[in-house]
C-alpha positions as CSV (number, residue, x, y, z in Angstrom):
1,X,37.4,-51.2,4.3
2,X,38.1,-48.7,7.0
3,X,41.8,-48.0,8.5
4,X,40.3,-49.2,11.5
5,X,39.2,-52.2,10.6
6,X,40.6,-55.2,12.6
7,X,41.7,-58.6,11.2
8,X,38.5,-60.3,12.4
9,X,36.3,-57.4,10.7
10,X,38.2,-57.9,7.3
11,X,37.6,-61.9,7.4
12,X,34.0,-61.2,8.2
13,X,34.0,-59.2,5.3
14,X,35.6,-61.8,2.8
15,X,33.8,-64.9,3.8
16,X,30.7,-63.1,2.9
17,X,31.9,-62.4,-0.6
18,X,30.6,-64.9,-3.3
19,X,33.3,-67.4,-4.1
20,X,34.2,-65.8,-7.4
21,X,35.4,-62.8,-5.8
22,X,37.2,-64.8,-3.1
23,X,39.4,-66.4,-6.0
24,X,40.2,-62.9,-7.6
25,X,41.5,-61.5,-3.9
26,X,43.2,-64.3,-3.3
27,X,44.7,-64.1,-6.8
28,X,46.0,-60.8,-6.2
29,X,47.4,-61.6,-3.2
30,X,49.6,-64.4,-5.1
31,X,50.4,-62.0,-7.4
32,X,51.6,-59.3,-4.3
33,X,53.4,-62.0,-3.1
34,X,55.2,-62.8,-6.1
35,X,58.8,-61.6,-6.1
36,X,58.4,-59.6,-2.7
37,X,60.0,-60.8,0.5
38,X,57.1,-59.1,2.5
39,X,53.6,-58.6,3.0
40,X,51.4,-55.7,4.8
41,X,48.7,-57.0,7.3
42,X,45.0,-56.8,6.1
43,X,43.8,-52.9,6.9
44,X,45.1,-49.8,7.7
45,X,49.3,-51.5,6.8
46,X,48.0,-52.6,3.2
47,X,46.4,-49.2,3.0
48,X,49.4,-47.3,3.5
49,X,51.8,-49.8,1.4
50,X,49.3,-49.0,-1.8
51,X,48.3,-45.3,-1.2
52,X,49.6,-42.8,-3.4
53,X,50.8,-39.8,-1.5
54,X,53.6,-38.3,-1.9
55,X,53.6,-37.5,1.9
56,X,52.5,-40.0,4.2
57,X,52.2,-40.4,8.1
58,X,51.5,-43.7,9.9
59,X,50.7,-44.8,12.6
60,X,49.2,-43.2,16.0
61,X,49.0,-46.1,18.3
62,X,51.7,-48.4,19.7
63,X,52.4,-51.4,18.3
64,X,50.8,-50.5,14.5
65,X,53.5,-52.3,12.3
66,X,55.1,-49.6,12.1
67,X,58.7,-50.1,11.4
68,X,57.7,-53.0,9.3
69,X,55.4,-51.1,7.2
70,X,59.0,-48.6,6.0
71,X,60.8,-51.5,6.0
72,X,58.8,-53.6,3.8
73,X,58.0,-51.3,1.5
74,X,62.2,-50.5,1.0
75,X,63.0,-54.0,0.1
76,X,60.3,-53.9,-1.8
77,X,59.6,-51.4,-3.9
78,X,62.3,-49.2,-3.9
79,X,66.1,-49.3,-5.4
80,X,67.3,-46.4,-3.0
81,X,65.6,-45.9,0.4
82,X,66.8,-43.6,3.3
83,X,65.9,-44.7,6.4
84,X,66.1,-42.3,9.8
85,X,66.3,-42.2,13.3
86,X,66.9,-39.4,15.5
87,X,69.3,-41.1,17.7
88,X,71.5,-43.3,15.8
89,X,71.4,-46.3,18.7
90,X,67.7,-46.7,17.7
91,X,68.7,-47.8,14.5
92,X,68.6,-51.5,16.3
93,X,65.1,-52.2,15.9
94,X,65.2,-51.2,12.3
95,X,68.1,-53.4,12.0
96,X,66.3,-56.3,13.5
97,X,63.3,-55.8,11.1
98,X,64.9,-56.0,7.8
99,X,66.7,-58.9,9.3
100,X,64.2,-60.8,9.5
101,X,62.7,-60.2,6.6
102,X,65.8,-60.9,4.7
103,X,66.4,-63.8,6.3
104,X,70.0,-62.9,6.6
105,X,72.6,-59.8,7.3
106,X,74.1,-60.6,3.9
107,X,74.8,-57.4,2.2
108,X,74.7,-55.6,5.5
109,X,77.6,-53.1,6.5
110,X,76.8,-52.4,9.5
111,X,80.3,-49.7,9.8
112,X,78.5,-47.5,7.0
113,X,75.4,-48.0,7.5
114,X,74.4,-49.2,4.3
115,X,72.4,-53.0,3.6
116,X,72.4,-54.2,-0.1
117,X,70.0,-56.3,-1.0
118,X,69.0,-57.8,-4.6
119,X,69.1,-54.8,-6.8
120,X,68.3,-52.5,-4.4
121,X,70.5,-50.2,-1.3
122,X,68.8,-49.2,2.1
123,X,70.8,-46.4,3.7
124,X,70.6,-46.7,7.4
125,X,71.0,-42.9,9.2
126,X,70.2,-40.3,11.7
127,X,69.8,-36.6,12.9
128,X,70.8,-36.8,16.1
129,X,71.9,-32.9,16.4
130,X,70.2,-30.5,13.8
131,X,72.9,-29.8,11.6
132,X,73.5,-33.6,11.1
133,X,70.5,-33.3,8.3
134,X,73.5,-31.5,6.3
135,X,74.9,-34.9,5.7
136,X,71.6,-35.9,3.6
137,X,72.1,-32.6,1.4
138,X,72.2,-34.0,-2.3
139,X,71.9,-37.6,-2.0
140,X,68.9,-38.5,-3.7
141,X,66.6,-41.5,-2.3
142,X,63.4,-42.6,-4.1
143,X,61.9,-43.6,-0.9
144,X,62.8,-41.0,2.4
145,X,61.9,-42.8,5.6
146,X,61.3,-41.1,9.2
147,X,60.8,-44.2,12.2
148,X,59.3,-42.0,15.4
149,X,58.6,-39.0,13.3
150,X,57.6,-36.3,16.2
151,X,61.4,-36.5,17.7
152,X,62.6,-35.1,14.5
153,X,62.4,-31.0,14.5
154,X,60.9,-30.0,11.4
155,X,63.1,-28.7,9.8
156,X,64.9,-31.5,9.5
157,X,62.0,-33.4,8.2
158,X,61.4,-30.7,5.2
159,X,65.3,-30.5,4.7
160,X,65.8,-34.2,3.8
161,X,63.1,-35.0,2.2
162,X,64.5,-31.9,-0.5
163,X,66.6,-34.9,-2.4
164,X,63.2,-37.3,-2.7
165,X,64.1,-38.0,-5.8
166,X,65.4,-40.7,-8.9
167,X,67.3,-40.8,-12.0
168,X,64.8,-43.7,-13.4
169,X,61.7,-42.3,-14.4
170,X,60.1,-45.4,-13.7
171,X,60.7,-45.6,-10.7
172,X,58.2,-44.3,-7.8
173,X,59.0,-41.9,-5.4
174,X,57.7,-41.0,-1.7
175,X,58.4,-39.8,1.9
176,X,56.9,-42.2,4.5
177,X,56.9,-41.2,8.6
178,X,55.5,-43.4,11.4
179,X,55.3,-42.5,14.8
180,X,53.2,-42.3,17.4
181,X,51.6,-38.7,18.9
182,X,54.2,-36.5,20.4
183,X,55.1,-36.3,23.6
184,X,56.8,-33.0,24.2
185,X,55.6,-29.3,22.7
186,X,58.5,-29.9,20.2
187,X,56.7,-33.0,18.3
188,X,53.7,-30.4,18.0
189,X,55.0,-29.8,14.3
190,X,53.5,-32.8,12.9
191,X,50.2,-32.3,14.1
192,X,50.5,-29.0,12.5
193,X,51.7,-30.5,9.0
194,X,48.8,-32.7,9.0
195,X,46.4,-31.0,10.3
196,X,43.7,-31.8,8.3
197,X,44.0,-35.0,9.8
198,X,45.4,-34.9,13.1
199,X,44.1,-31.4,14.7
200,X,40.1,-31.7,15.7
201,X,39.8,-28.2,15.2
202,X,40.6,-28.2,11.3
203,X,38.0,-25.8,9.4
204,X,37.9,-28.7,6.8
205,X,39.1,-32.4,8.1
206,X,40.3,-35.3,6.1
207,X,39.5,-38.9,6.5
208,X,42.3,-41.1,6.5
209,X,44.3,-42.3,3.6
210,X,42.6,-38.9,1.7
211,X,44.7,-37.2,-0.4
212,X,45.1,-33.3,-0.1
213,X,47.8,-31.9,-1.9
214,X,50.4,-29.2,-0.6
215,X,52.9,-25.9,-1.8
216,X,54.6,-23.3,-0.3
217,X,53.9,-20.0,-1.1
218,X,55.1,-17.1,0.3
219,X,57.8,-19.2,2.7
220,X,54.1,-20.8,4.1
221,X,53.1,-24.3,3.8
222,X,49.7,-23.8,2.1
223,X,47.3,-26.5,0.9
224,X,45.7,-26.0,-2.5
225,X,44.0,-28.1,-5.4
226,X,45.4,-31.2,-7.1
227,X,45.6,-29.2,-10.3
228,X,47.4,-25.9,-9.3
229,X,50.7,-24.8,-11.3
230,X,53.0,-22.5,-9.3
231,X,54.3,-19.1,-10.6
232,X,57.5,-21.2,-11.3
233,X,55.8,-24.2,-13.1
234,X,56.0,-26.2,-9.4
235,X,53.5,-29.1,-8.3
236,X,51.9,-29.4,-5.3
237,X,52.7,-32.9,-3.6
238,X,50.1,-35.1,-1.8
239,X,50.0,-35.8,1.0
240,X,47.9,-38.4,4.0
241,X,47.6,-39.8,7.4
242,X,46.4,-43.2,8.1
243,X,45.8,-44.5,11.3
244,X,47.0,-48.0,12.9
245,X,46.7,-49.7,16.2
246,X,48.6,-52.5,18.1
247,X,44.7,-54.5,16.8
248,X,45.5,-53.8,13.2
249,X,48.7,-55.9,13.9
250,X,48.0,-59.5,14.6
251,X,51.6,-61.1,15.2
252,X,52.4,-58.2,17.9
253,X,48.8,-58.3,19.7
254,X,49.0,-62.1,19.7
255,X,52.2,-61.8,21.9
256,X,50.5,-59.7,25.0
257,X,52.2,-56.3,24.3
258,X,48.6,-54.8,25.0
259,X,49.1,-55.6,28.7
260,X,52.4,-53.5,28.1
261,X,50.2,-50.6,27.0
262,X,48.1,-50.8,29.8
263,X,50.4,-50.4,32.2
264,X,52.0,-47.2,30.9
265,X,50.5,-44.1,33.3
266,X,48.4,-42.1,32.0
267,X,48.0,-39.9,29.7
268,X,50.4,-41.6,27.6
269,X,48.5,-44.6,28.0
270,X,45.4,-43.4,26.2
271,X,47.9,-41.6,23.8
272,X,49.6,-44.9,22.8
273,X,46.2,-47.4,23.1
274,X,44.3,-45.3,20.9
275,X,46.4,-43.0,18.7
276,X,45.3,-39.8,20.9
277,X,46.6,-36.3,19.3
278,X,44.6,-34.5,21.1
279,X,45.7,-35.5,24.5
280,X,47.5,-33.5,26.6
281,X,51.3,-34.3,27.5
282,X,53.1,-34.0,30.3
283,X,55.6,-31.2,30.8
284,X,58.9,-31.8,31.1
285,X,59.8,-31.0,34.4
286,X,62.4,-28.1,34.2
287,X,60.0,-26.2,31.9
288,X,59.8,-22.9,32.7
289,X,56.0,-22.0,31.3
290,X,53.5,-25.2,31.9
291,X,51.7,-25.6,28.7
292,X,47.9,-25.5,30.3
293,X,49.1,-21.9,31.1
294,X,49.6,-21.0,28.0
295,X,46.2,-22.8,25.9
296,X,44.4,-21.2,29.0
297,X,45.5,-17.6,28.0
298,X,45.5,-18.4,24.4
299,X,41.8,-19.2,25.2
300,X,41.2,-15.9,26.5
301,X,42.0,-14.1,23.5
302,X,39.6,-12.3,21.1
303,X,39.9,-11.2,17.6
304,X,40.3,-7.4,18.6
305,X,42.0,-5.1,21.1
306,X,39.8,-4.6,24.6
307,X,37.8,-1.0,23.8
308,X,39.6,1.9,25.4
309,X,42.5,0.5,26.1
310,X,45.4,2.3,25.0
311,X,48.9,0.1,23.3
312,X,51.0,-0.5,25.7
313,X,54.2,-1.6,23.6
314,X,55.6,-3.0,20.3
315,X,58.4,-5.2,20.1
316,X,60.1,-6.7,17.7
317,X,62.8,-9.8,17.1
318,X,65.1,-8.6,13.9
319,X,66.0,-11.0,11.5
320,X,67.9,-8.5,8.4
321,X,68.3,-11.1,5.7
322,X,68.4,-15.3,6.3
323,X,65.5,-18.0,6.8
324,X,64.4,-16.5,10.2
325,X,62.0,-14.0,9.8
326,X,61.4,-10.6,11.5
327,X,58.4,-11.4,14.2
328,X,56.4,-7.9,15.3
329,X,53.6,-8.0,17.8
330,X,51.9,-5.4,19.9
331,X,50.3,-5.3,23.3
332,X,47.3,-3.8,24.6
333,X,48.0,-3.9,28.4
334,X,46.6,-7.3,28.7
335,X,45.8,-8.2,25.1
336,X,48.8,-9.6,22.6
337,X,48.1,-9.3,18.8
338,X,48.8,-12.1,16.6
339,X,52.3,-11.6,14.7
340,X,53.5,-9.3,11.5
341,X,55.6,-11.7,10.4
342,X,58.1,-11.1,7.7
343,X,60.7,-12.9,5.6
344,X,64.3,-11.9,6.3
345,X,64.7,-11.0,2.9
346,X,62.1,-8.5,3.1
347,X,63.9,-6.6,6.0
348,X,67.4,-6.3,4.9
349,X,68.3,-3.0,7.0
350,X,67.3,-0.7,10.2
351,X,65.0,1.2,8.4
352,X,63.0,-1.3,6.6
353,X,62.2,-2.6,10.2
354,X,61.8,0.4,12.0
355,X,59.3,1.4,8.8
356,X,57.2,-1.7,9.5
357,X,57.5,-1.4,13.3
358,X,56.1,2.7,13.3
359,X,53.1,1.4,11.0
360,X,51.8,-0.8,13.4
361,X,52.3,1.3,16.6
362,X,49.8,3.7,18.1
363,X,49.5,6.1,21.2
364,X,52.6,6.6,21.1
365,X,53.4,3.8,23.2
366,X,57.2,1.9,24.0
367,X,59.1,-0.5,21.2
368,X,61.9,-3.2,22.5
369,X,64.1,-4.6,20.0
370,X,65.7,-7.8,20.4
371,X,69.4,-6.6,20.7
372,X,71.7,-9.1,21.9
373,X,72.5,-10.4,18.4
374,X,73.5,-7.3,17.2
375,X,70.9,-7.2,14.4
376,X,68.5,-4.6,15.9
377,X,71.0,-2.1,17.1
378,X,70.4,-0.4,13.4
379,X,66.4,-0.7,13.9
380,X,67.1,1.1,17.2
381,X,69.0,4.1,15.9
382,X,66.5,4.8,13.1
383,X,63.6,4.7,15.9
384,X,65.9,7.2,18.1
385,X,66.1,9.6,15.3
386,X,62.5,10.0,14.9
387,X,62.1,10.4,18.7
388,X,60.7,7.1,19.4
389,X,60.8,5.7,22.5
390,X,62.5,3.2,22.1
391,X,64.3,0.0,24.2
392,X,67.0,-2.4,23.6
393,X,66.6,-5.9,25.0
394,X,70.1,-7.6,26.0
395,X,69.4,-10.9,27.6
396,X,73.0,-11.0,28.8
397,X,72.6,-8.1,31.3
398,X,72.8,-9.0,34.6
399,X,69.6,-8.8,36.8
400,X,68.7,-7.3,40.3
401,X,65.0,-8.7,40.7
402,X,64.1,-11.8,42.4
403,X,61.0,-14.4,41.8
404,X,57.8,-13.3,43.1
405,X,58.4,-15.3,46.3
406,X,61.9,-13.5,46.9
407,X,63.8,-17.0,47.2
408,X,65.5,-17.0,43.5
409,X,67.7,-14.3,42.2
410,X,68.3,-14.3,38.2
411,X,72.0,-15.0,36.5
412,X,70.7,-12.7,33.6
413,X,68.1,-9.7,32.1
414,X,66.9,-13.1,30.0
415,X,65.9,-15.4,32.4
416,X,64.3,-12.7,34.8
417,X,61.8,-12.0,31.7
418,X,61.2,-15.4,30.9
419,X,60.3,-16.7,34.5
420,X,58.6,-12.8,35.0
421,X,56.5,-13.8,32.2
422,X,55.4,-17.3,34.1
423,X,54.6,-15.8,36.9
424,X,52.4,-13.3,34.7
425,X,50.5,-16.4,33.9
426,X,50.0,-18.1,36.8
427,X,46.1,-18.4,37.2
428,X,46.4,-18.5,41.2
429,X,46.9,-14.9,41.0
430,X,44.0,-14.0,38.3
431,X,45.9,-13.9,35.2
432,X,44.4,-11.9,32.6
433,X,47.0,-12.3,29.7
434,X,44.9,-13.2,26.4
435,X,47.8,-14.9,23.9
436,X,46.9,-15.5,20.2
437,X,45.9,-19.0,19.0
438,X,49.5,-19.4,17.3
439,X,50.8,-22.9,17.7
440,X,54.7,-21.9,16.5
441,X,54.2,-19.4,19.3
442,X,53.2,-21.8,21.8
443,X,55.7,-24.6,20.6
444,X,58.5,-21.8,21.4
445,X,57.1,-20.7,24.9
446,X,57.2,-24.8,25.9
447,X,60.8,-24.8,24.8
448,X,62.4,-22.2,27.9
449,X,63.9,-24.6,30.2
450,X,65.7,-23.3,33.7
451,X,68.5,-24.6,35.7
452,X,68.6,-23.7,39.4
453,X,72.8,-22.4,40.3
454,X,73.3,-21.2,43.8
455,X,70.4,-19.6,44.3
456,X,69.5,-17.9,41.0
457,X,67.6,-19.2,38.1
458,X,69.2,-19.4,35.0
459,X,67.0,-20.1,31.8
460,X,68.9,-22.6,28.8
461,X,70.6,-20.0,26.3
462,X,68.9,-19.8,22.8
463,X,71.4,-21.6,21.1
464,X,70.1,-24.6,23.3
465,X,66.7,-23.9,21.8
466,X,67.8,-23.9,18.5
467,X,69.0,-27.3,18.8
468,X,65.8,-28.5,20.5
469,X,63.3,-26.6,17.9
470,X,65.4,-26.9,15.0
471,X,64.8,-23.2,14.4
472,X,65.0,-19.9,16.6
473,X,62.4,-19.6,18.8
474,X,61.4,-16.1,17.0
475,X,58.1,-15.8,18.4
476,X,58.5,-16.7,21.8
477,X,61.0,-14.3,22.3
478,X,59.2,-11.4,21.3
479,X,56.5,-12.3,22.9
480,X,58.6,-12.6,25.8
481,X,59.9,-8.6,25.1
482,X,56.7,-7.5,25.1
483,X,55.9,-8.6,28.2
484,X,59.2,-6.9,29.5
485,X,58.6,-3.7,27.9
486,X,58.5,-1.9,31.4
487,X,61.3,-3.9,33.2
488,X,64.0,-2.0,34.3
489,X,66.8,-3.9,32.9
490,X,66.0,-2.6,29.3
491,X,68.9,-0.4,27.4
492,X,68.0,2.7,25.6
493,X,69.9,3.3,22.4
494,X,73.1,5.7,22.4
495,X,71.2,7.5,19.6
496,X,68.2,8.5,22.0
497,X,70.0,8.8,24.8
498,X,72.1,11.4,22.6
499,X,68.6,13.1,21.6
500,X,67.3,13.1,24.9
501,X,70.4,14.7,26.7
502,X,70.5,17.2,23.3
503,X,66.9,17.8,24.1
504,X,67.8,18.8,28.0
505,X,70.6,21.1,27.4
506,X,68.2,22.9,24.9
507,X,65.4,23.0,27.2
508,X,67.5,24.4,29.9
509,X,68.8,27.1,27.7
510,X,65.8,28.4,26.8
511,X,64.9,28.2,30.3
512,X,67.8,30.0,31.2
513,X,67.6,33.0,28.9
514,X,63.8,33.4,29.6
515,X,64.6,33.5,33.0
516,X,67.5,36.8,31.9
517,X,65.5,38.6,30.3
518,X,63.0,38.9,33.1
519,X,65.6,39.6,35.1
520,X,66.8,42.4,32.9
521,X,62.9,43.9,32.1
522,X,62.6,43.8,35.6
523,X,65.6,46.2,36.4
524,X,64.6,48.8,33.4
525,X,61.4,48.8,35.3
């Protein structure tokens, strides 16, 4: 039976059974329902509540069973479950599900957020800002549950779920997410996590309720064989997608909510009736770069550098030690490489960086350094001394410039990039800017958002990023340098200023004594 299957399909499907095998389903339904307070719904719900990844994601459409699927399967086969919302006042529907499948708020304290039931404990929570995942940190749960997955950030998600764990070795245990397809760039992380699934492009595509089984090597997550054995002795984990619909939910279609559907606008209509990844969203209206502009330039791209076309620039976000990792990318007048990415461990100093960042640059060309958090100022001083040239981006700077329409002045260097950048891609004026096909990178160029104060723009600091992504928006902003390597609001280093002033004073001494001694030959002459 297929996860699409609907109700009517599946009793098609048993009615033509002999009567022999009729009795054994409907023995092993008595037997399901024995000692459980709830049962899935024929197809794609009684799929997920018996499939045996470690990982899985439900849902797609509206109206799929969705919350009842996690909470079923807490009260029912688990002792301690974790169940999350991003905003803590969502928690209601959740609350409304297990009680009426309880029957009662017995056990139930609402104050901490915990409902006991039988022998088992369902811990009620949420993440509203991204350091309230901290408050999961050692608490172990042998079921971790995510209601309207794609508003988490993602690393929440991998943070939490780091305590899926129980002390009976009996006991099963599993991470389960429902949700519908994202709305906003920042959901984009779940398509990306099940991609084999979810992202039509996939170079080798699951089918759902497939098992594929998932590590992390290298700080990547990387999907290997069932069998592999880490260099530490870790197990991959499984993981699956399996899709539902508000048809693969009797009760709920029964009461007219399609007619809700319906009447959404589009394209979240399509996105909600039929589970749609792979439909655009809409952009949030105080974005600063409109997503099509982006996939439109990342379209553009090749594999390789336009022929005779010199580098333009390197630059180069510095992350010396930490989870964030040191982002380098070049430019080729048009053309933007893909990243050199590198762990933060592997970049501990100035001249680690500046090493990497001198092997990837040619033709002598410009490198900006991301220097407004004080981490590249070393990097810049070690490319002064070997007489690169070499910028400093501040974001904090003030700014002179105006938008291409002369209306808008900038509060800062930052948001004069940023919006610079925008206009770059505008295709009413022939953009030519060919972006790599990196979804992190696209995710973070989504994210800038811009306020309008008395005439000048002013772009949402990073910090307010941070919060939104879950992360720092690495590649963005170098990708954002890059584009600014000529702007005039760039600092150059003391060190190079040093070298260059050194260099004029010695310049103009030789100069200066050449010129003497003419003058002297001349009068012996």
């Amino acid at each position: 039976m297929s996860a699409s299957s609907t109700l009517d399909d599946i009793l098609r499907s048993y009615n033509a059974l002999p009567e022999g095998d009729q009795h054994k389903i409907l023995e092993a339904a008595h037997q399901l329902r024995d000692g459980r307070r709830w049962l899935p719904n024929p197809g794609p719900q009684t799929m997920a509540y018996f499939s045996e990844a470690d990982e899985l994601f439900y849902g797609g459409g509206a109206g799929g069973g969705k919350s009842a699927l996690l909470c079923g399967v807490a009260i029912n086969e688990h002792k301690n479950a974790l169940i999350l919302r991003r905003i803590s006042k969502n928690l209601k529907g959740i609350k409304r599900e297990l009680h009426g499948i309880l029957g009662s708020y017995d056990g139930f304290n609402d104050q901490a957020g915990v409902w006991r039931h039988g022998a088992g404990v369902i811990d009620l929570g949420h993440c509203e800002h991204e350091g309230d995942k901290e408050n999961y940190q050692g608490v172990p749960h042998d079921l971790k549950g995510f209601d309207e997955i794609t508003q988490f950030t993602e690393s929440q998600y991998a943070y939490v779920i780091g305590w899926n764990r129980s002390a009976d070795p009996n006991q099963r245990c599993r991470v389960i997410a429902t949700g519908n397809p994202p709305t906003s760039a920042e959901g984009q992380w779940v398509i990306r996590r099940w991609a084999a699934w979810l992202d039509k492009t996939h170079h080798n595509p699951a089918k759902p309720g497939e098992l594929r089984w998932y590590t992390t090597i290298d700080g990547e997550d990387t999907e290997v064989t069932q069998d592999y054995v880490g260099p530490n002795g870790q197990r991959p984990r499984s993981r699956t997608f399996i899709p539902a619909l508000l048809e693969d939910n009797p009760d709920l279609a029964e009461t007219g909510y399609a007619s809700v559907i319906e009447a959404m606008p589009e394209p979240l209509r399509t996105m909600m009736r039929e589970g749609r990844f792979d439909v655009a969203t809409t952009d949030d209206p105080w974005q600063v770069i409109p997503t099509m502009w982006i996939q439109a330039a990342m379209a553009r791209w090749t594999d390789t550098p336009p022929d005779n076309v010199p580098m333009t620039a390197v630059a180069a976000d510095v992350a010396q030690g930490g989870s964030d990792k040191t982002q380098i990318q070049t430019r080729y007048d048009w053309w933007y490489s893909r990243f050199d990415s590198h762990k933060g461990s592997e970049t501990p100093d100035g001249p680690s960086v500046a090493a990497l960042i001198t092997k990837v640059m040619r033709d002598r060309c410009r490198v900006v350094v991301d220097a407004g958090g004080g981490y590249g100022g070393d990097t810049l001083t070690q490319l002064a001394h070997a007489d690169i040239d070499c910028f400093g981006f501040k974001g904090s700077t003030g700014s002179a410039s105006r938008t291409r329409d002369g209306i808008f002045g900038f509060v800062n260097f930052r948001a004069q990039a940023v919006w610079q950048f925008r206009e770059a891609l505008d295709p009413t004026y022939g953009s030519k800017i060919a972006l790599p096909p990196d979804p992190e990178m696209l995710v973070d160029l989504c994210a800038y958002r811009f306020e309008e104060r008395r005439g000048e723009i002013l772009v949402l600091p990073k910090e307010d990023m941070k919060e939104k992504l879950g992360r720092s928006p690495d590649k963005g902003d170098t990708t954002i340098m890059l584009h600014a390597s000529n702007a005039g609001g760039l600092k150059r280093p003391k060190a190079a200023q040093e070298r260059r002033d050194e260099k004029r004073r010695s310049f103009k001494a030789v100069t200066s004594n050449t010129a003497l001694k003419d003058k002297l030959r001349g009068k012996k002459r």
